[in-house]
N, C-alpha and C positions, 0 to 999 in steps of 0.2 A: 548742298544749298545753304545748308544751315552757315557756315563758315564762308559762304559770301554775300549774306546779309549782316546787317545790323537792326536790330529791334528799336535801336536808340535813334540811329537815322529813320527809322520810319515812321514812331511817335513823332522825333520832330516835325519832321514834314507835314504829318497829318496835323498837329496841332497849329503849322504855320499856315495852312492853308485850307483849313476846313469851312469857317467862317464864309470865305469867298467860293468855294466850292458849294457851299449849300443857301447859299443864296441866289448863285446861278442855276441852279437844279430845280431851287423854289419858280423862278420866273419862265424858266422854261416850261417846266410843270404846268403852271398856271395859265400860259400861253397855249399848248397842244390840246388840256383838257376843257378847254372855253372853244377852242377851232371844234375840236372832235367833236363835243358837249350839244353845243348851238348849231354847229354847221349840220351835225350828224342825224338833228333832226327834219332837216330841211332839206337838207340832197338824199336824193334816192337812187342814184346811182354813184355805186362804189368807188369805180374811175375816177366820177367828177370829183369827190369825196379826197382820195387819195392824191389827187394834183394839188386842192387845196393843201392838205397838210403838209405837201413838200413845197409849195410856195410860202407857206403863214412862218411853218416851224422847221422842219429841216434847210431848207435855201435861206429862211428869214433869222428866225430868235436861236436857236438851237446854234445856229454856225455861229454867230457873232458871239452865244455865250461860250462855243468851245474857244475861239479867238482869244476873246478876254483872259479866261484861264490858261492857254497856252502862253501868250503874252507875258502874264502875271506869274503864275507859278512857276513856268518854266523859267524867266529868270530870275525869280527868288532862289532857286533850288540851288545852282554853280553861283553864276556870275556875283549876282548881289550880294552872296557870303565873300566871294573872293576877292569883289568891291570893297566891302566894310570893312575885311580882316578877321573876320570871325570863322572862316573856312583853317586857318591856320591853328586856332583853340582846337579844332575838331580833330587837326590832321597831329595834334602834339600827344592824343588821346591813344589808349594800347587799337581803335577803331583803327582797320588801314581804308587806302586810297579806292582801292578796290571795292570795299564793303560800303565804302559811303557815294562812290558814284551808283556802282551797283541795285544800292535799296534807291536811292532817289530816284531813277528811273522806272525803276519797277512800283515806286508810289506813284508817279507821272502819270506812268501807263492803266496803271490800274483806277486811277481818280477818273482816269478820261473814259473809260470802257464801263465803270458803273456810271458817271453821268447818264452817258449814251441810255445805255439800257433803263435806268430809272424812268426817265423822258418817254422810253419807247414802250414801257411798260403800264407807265400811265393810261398812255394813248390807249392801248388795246384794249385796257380795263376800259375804258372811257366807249369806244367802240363796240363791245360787247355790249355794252348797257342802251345803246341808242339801234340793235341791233344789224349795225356795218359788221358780219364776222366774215362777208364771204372775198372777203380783201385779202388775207392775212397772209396770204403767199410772196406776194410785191411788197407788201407792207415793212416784213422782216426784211426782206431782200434791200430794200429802200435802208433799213435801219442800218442793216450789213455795212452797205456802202457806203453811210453815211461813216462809222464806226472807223474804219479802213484809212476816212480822207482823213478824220479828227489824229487818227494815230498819226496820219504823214504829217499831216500840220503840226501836232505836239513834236514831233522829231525835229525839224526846222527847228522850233525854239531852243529844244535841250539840248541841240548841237550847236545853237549861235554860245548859247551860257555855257556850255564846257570848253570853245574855240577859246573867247574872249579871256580877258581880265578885268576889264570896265563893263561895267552896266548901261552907259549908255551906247557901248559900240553894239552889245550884243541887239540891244530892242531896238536901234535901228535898224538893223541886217535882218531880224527876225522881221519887225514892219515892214519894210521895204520889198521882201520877199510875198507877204501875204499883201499887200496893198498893188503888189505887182499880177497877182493872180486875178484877183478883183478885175483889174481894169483888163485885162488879155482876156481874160473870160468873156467880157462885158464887149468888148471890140469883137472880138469873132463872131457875134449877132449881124454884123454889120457887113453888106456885100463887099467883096474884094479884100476885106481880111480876114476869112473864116481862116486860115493858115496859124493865126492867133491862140488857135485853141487848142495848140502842141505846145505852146509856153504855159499853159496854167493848170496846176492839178484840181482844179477846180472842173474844170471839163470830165474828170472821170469821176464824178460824183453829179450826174442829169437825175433832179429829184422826179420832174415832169417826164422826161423820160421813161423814166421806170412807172410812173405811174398811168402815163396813156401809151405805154406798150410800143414806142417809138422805137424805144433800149431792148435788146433782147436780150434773154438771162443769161446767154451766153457772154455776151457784150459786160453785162453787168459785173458776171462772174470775175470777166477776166482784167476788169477796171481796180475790183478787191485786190486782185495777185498783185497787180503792177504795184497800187497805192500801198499791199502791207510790205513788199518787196522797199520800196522808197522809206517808207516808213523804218524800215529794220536794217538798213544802212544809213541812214541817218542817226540812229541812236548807237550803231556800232562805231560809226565814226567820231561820236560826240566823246563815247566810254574811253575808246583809244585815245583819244586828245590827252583829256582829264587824266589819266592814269600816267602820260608821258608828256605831259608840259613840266617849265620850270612854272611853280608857284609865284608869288609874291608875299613869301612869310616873313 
């Protein structure tokens, strides 16, 4: 493992991207613990509790901040070095191709999976204090699912940024793909296009679902498998790219 990282690749990363990472984390934060906080004194039943926060923060702020940072970071990471030319400085360095797609991904994934968990950790703390503890079964499960879809979505990004060469081809195909789930989501509400809601992976992430017991954990369970399965061929297809395109150095 050691010999398919780089250290260097992952200070960078973390130093290019921390700033925006932790001011998404801050607003998410400060959104779940105001829902949890306020709401959690006022509703007394857990359920109702728990639909809220997958309306307020996971369906609401939570998704749009993983969006942003997929958007963002994922094409900072490939494309926009490969854009600028500075992906080439990197690749002239004794660091191989391997090592620097390699760590970038594994910074990706891993920025995405502590946001998550910081956010969901808040919450709980937040929950224990207003005493909602007898939730925490859905609650996780709910976080689980939510964790699964942010990976498939950060995959779409990191695989438009290792496909491309231009930055603006990649955030189009990445927009386009997530702005396209949005609306096929959002349609299949709608009588005579529920058919809709096989084009969007947005469908296997029902935060309401899981919260009024609609979703059954089995259902839940196996919406995880499919999204981390999508998610883990998307980043194997992004790595095979990057490792086997011609450059522009």
């Amino acid at each position: 493992m050691k010999n398919l990282l780089s250290k260097h690749i992952l200070r960078q990363s973390m130093r290019n991207n921390w700033k925006l990472w932790l001011a998404l984390v801050a607003i998410a934060c400060i959104q779940a613990a105001a829902v949890a906080g306020f709401a959690g004194r006022e509703i007394t039943d857990p359920a109702k509790m728990l639909f809220l926060l997958g309306n307020a923060v996971f369906e609401g702020t939570l998704m749009v901040m993983i969006i942003v940072f997929s958007l963002t970071a994922g094409n900072g990471l490939v494309v926009r070095e490969v854009d600028r030319g500075t992906m080439c400085f990197t690749l002239n360095t004794p660091i191989t191709r391997r090592q620097i797609i390699l760590s970038k991904a594994l910074f990706f994934i891993a920025a995405i999976i502590v946001l998550t968990l910081v956010v969901g950790t808040i919450t709980n703390i937040i929950l224990v204090a207003v005493g909602k503890d007898g939730m925490f079964g859905r609650f996780w499960l709910m976080i689980l699912n939510f964790l699964v879809w942010a990976f498939a979505i950060s995959g779409i990004c990191f695989c438009s940024s290792c496909w491309f060469n231009k930055n603006a081809y990649a955030m189009t195909v990445s927009t386009a793909f997530l702005v396209l789930f949005f609306i096929t989501k959002t349609m299949s509400n709608i009588k005579n296009f529920e058919f809709l809601q096989y084009f969007s992976l947005n469908s296997l992430f029902d935060a309401n679902g899981i919260a009024n017991g609609t979703i059954s954990t089995a259902f839940a369970i196996i919406s995880v498998v499919v999204l981390f399965a999508i998610g883990t061929v998307l980043y194997a297809v992004g790595i095979n790219k990057f490792l086997k395109k011609d450059l522009p150095l």
